[in-house]
Each structure stands twice: as structure tokens, then as C-alpha cells.
C-alpha positions as CSV (number, residue, x, y, z in Angstrom):
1,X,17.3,35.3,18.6
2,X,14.1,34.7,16.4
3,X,14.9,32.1,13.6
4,X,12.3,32.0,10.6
5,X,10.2,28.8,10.8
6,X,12.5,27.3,8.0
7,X,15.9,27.9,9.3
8,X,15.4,25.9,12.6
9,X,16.5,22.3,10.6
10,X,19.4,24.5,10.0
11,X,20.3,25.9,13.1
12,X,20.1,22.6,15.2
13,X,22.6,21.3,12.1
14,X,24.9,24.1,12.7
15,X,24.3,23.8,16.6
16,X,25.5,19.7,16.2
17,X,28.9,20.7,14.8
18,X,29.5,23.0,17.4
19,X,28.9,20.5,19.8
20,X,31.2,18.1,17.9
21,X,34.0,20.5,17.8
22,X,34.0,20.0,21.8
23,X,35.0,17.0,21.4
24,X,37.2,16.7,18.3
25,X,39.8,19.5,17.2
26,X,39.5,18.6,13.1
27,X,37.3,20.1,10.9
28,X,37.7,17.0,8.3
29,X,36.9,14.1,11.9
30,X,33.7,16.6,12.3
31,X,33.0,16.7,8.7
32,X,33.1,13.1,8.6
33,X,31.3,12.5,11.8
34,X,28.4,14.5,10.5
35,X,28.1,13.7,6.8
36,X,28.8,17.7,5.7
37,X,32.6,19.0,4.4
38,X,35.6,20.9,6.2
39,X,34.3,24.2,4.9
40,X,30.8,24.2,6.6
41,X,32.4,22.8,9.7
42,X,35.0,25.6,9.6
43,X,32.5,28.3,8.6
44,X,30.3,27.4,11.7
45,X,32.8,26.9,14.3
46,X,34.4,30.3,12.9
47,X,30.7,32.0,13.6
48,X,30.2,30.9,16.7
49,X,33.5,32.0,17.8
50,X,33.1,35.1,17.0
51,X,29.4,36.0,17.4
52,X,28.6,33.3,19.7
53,X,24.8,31.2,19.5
54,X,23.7,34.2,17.4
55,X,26.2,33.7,14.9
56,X,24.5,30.1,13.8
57,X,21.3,32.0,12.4
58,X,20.8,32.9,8.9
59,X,22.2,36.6,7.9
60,X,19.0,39.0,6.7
61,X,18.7,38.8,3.4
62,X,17.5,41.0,1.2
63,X,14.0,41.9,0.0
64,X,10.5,42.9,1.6
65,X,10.1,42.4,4.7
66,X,7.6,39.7,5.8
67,X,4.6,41.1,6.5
68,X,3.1,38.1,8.7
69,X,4.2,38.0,12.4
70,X,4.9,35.6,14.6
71,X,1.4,35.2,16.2
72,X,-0.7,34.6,12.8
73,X,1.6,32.4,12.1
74,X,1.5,30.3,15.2
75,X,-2.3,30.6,15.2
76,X,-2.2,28.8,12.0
77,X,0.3,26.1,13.2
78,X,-2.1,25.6,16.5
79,X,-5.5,25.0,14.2
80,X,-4.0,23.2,12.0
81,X,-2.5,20.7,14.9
82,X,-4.9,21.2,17.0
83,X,-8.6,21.7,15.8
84,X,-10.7,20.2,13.2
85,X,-13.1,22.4,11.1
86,X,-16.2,22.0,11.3
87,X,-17.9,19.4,9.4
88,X,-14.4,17.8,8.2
89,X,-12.2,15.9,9.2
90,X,-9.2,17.8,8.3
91,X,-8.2,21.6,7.3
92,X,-7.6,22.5,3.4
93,X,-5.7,25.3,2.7
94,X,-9.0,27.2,1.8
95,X,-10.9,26.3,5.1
96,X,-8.5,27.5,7.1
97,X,-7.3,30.8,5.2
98,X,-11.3,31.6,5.3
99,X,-10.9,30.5,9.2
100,X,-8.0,33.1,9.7
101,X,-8.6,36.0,7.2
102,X,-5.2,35.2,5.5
103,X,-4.9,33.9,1.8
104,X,-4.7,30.5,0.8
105,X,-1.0,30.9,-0.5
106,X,0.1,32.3,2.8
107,X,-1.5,29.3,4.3
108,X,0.3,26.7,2.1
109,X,3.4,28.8,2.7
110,X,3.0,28.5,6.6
111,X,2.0,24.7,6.1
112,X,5.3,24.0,3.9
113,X,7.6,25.8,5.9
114,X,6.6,23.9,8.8
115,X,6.3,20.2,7.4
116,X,2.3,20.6,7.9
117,X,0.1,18.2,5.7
118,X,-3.1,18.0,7.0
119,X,-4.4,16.3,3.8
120,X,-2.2,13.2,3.9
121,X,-3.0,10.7,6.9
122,X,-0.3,7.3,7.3
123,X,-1.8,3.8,8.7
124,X,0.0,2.5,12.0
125,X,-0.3,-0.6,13.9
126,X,1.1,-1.4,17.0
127,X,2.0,-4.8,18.2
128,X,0.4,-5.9,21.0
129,X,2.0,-9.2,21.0
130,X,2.5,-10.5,24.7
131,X,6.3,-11.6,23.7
132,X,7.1,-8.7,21.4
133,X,10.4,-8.6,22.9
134,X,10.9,-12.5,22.9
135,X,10.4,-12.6,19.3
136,X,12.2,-9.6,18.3
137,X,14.9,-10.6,20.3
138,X,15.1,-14.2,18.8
139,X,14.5,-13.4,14.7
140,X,16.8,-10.3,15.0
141,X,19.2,-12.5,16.9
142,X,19.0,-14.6,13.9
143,X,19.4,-12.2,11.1
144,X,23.0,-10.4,12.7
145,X,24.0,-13.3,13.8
146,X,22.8,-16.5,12.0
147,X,23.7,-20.3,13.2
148,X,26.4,-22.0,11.5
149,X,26.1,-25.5,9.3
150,X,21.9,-24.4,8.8
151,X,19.7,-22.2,6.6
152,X,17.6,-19.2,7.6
153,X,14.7,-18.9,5.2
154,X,12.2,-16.4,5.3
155,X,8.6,-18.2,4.6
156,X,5.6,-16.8,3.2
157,X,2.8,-16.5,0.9
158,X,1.4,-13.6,-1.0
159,X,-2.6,-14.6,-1.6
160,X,-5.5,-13.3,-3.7
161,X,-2.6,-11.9,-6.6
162,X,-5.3,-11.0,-9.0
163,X,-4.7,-11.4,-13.2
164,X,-5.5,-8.5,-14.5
165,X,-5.8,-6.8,-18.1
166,X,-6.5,-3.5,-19.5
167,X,-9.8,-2.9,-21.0
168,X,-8.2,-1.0,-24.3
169,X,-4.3,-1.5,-25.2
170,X,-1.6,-0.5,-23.0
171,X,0.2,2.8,-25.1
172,X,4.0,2.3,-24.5
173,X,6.3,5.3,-23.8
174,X,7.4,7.5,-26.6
175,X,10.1,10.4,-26.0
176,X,8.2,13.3,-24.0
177,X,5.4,10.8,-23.1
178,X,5.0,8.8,-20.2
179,X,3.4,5.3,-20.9
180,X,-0.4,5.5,-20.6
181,X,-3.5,2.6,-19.9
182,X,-6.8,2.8,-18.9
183,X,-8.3,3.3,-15.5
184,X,-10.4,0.3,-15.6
185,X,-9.6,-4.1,-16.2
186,X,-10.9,-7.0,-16.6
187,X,-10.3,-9.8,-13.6
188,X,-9.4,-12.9,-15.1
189,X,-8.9,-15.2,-11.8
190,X,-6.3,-14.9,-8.7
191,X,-3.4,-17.3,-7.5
192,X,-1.1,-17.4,-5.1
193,X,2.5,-17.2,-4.3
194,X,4.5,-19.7,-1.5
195,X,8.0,-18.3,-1.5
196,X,10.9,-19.0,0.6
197,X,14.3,-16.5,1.2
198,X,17.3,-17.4,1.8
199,X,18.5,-14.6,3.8
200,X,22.4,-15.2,3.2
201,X,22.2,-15.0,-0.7
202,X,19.6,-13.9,-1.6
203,X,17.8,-16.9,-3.8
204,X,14.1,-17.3,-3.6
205,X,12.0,-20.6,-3.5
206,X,8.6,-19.9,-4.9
207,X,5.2,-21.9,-6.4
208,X,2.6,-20.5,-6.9
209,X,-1.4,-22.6,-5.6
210,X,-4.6,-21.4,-6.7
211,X,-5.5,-22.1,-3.0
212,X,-3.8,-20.9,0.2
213,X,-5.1,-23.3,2.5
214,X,-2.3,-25.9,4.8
215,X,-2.7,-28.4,2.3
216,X,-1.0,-26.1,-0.5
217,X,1.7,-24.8,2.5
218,X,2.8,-28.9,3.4
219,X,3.1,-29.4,-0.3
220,X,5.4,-26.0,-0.3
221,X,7.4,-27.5,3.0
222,X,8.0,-30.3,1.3
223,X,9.6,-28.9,-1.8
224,X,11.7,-27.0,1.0
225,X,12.9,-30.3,2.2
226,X,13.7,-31.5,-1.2
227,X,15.7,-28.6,-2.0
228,X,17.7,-28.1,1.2
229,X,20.5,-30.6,1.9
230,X,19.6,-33.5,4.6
231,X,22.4,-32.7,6.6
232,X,21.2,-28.6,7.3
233,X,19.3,-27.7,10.0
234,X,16.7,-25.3,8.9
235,X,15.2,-22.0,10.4
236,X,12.4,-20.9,9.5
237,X,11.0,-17.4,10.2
238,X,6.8,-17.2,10.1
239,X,4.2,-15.0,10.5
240,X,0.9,-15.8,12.5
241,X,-0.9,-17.0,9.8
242,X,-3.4,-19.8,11.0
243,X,-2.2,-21.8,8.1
244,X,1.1,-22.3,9.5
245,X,0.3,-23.4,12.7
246,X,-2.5,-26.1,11.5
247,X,-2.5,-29.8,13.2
248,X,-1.4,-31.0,9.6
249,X,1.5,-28.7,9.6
250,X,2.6,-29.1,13.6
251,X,2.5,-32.9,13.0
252,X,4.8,-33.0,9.8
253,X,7.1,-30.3,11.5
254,X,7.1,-32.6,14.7
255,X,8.6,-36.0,12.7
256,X,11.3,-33.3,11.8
257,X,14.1,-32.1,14.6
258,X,16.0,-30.2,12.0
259,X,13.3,-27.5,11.8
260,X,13.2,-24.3,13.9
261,X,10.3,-22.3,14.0
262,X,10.4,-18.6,14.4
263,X,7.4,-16.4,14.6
264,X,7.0,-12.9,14.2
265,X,5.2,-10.5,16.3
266,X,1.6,-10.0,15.6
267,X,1.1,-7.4,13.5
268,X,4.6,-6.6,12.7
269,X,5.1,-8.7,9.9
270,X,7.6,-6.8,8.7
271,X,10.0,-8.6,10.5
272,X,10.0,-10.9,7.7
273,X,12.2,-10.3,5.2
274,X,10.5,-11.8,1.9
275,X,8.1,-9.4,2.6
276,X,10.3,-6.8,1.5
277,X,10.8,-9.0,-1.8
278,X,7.3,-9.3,-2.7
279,X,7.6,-5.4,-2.7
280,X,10.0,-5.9,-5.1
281,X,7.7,-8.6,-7.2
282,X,5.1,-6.1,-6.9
283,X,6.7,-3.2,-8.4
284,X,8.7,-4.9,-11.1
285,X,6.3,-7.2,-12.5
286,X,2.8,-7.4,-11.3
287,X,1.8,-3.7,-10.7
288,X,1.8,-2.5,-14.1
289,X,1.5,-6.2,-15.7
290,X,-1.2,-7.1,-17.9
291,X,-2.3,-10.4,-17.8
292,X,-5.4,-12.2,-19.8
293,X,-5.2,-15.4,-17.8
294,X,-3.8,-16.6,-14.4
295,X,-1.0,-19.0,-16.1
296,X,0.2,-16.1,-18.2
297,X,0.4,-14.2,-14.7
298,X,1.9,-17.1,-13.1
299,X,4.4,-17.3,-15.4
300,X,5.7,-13.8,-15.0
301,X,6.0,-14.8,-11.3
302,X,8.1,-17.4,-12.5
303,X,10.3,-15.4,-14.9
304,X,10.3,-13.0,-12.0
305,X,12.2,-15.9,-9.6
306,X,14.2,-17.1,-12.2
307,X,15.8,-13.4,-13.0
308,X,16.3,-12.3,-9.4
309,X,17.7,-16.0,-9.0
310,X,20.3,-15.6,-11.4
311,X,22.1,-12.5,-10.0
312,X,20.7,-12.9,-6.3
313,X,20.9,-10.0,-4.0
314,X,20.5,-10.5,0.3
315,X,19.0,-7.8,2.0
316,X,21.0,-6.5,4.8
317,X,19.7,-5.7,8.3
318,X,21.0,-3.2,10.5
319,X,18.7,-2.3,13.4
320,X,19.8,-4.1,16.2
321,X,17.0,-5.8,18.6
322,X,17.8,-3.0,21.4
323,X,16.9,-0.2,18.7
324,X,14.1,-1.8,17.3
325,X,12.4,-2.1,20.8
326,X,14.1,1.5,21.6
327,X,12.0,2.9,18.7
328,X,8.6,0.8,19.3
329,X,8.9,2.3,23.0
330,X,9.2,5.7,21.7
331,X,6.4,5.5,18.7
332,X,3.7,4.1,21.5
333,X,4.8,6.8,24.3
334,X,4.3,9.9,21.7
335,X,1.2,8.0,20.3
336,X,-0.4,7.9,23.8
337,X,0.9,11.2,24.6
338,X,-0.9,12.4,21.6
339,X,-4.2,10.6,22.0
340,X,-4.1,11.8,25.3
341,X,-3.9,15.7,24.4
342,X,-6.4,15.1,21.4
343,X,-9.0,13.6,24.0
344,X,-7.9,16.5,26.3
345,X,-8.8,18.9,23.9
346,X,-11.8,17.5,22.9
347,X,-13.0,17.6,26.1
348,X,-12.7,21.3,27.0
């Protein structure tokens, strides 16, 4: 059967619960399983009993038939994956509907119906850490299933946090109108932010330097140790900053047996979890902030710590290490796999 170019997310849905129905006998345990209701689990299984795999396609519907067939349609689909034009980089809708003799609507159509946007581009990095699995293994390890009688904090600064101000007067939202500044600033000076999570409740240690040097990250280790009881062992989960692994930090760390280091895989510093919260910081308060001097911007950091403080909120992981490495393993096969068929094709 030929299903339209939008209807296969559907059919492979509908083909899912037929599957499902193998296996369990109630609509409502497949309806759950799948996230959908009874109904559409009864409708499907009903369709496919009766009409068989043909029945899971969409019914014709009514109106003009399309007047496009299947072959344009996959010629657009293979240019757009799998040339460039020339003297670009990428396809626009009017490029390629001049490259095809079809209109740029029909293009956009195609484009849509198939997820296609060759005018967006996402950054990527793999790790090529030699123990990527070690450490995922080990800081994983220690977020599901953290060591009793110590503290898992999540360490690290946010540098170069730049105070910034509008050059004319910020104009504040009105009903119908969304709040509006100007394009351009004025750079009043940067500092940065040392900030420590507490992965079980959420509270954040933070000061900010107006260096990030080793010198500023002792002085932020310290204030750690004043803060965490003496009794506690105390994990802490780093990225490969050169800062953290200076002689004058090694040395102090050394005179101290109740510290665990934990590093996270080059370029993957997402493993870090107070990364996530300077997101947060980010959008919340510095993003749209205004600030005509760096204290005034250091103390909305401040506020910032002392509001998320109050009503603390962990964040909760789920990926296990196993599907973490699962999904790295399958990212770098399909990027090579790629690579290799865009050099391929280059080549011919």
C-alpha cells in the first residue's frame, strides 16, 4: 500500500499496537503500555482484523487529487539529502524549486511533510575520551545510586558572565505587546560564578571571583569545607578544566582523604549536573538582565542562589550508564555511516 509521506509516523504507531495486542489481550494494558486510550487501541486492532496491514493506512479523503507523484517528490527528498547547490552550502526553498521546475510552496510542502530543514544546522561533539566508559560508568553510578553518610556535589564555574546594559530603556510588557529593548549594550566588566550542587536536594553553593584562575577555585574548595560537616565524605564530580587539576589544587585535595574526585568525560560536560542549573541562571536572570555594573550583576547572581535556595529542587536522572553508552554507540555509527556516504558521494 502507498502511504502519503505524512501518514508513515502514523502507521508505524498504529503498527506498534498491533504488535502489542500479540502480547496482551486488553485494550486499556495496551493503551497504557503505549501512552494512547482504549478507543484508538480498539479501533486499530478492529482494522487490522478485518482489512488486515492495509487496514492501518489513512482512508482517502476528500478533495483534489494530488497532482505531484511519487518520483518529484522523491527527487526533491534525494537533493535535498543528498546534494549541495552550487555555490551554497545548503538548499533554500527557492534554489531548489528553480533546481526542479516545481514552486517554492510545493517545495516547503515536501520539506515539512518529511521533517527536512536544510536551513537549520545543530553542533555535535563526540567524546573521544580514552575512559569514556570508566567515567560514565562511575558519575552515573553515583547519581542512581549515591554512597551513604557523604555528599555528591556537582562543581563548577561559569566564567567571562559579562554585565551588560541597554543602550536606551528597556519598554516593559503592556497587554498585546511583548516587552521590547534595543539590539545593542554597553559592557560594563565580567565576573565569574564558582557554584557547587548538591545533587540530593537541590541547594546550590555559589561566589562569584572576578578571576577564574586555581587561586579563586582553592578559596571556593575551602568554603565547601567550611560548609559541609567534618564527619561527611565528599564527592565531587569535575570537568577537565586545567584549573581543577593544578599542583595547588592536587596538594590541598591530597592532605584531605575525605574527598573523591570524579571527572567527566572530555567534551561531555554535560554529565555535570550544575550545568543544567546555570541554564536555569541563564534564562531566569542573566539573559534578559540589565546590569550597569558588575556588583549590581553579582548581586542578581546572588538573589538568584538565595531564591532557588529557599524552595530547592534536585534534578532527577534517569538514563542509566548502559543507555547512555547504548546511545553514544549509536550517534557515532550513523555519524560515520553518514560521513562515509557524503565522502562517497562527493567522490563520484
Amino acid at each position: 500500500m502507498n502511504y502519503g509521506a505524512s501518514s508513515w509516523t502514523s502507521v508505524a504507531f498504529r503498527a506498534r499496537i498491533v504488535l502489542a495486542c500479540a502480547d496482551v489481550t486488553s485494550n486499556a494494558a495496551v493503551a497504557a503500555k503505549l501512552h494512547t486510550t482504549g478507543f484508538t487501541v480498539g479501533l486499530w486492532r478492529n482494522r487490522f482484523i478485518a482489512e488486515g496491514v492495509a487496514g492501518l493506512g489513512d482512508e482517502p479523503r476528500p478533495g483534489a487529487p494530488r497532482k505531484i507523484g511519487g518520483e518529484k517528490i522523491e527527487r526533491v527528498v534525494r537533493l535535498t539529502l543528498e546534494r549541495t547547490p552550487k555555490g551554497a552550502t545548503h538548499w533554500s526553498s527557492r534554489m531548489l524549486a528553480a533546481k526542479t521546475g516545481l514552486s517554492q510552496s510545493t517545495i516547503s510542502r515536501i520539506w515539512r511533510a518529511f521533517g527536512l530543514k536544510p536551513y537549520r544546522a545543530e553542533g555535535f561533539q563526540l567524546s573521544s575520551d580514552p575512559l569514556l566508559i570508566d567515567k560514565v560508568r562511575d558519575i552515573v553510578g553515583l547519581y542512581l545510586d549515591p554512597p551513604h553518610h557523604a555528599l555528591v556535589l556537582c562543581v563548577d564555574e561559569k566564567s567571562q558572565i559579562q554585565a551588560l546594559s541597554r543602550t536606551q530603556p528597556v519598554l516593559p510588557m503592556r497587554v498585546g505587546q511583548l516587552e521590547r529593548r534595543t539590539h545593542d549594550y554597553k559592557r560594563h566588566g565580567v565576573t565569574s560564578l564558582f557554584a557547587a550542587l548538591d545533587i540530593a536536594t537541590g541547594n546550590v553553593l555559589g561566589q562569584c571571583y572576578r578571576r577564574h584562575s586555581s587561586v579563586e577555585f582553592l578559596d571556593f574548595l575551602k568554603k565547601i569545607d567550611a560548609a559541609v560537616p567534618a564527619d561527611l565524605d565528599v564527592h565531587l564530580v569535575l570537568d577537565n578544566y586545567g584549573t581543577h587539576k593544578a599542583v595547588l589544587i592536587r596538594r590541598w585535595l591530597q592532605k584531605r582523604t575525605r574527598y573523591k574526585l570524579h571527572l567527566t568525560p572530555t567534551h561531555a560536560s554535560w554529565h555535570n549536573q550544575v550545568e543544567r542549573w546555570f541554564a536555569l541562571l541563564t534564562q531566569r536572570q542573566i539573559k534578559r538582565g540589565s546590569h550597569n555594573t558588575v556588583e549590581q550583576l553579582e548581586a542578581a547572581i546572588r538573589e538568584f542562589i538565595t531564591v532557588n535556595n529557599q524552595h530547592p529542587k534536585s534534578f532527577r536522572w534517569t538514563k542509566s550508564a548502559d543507555q547512555i553508552l547504548a546511545s553514544i554507540a549509536r550517534f557515532a555509527t550513523s555519524t560515520l555511516d553518514a560521513h562515509s556516504a557524503q565522502t562517497s558521494t562527493r567522490n563520484q
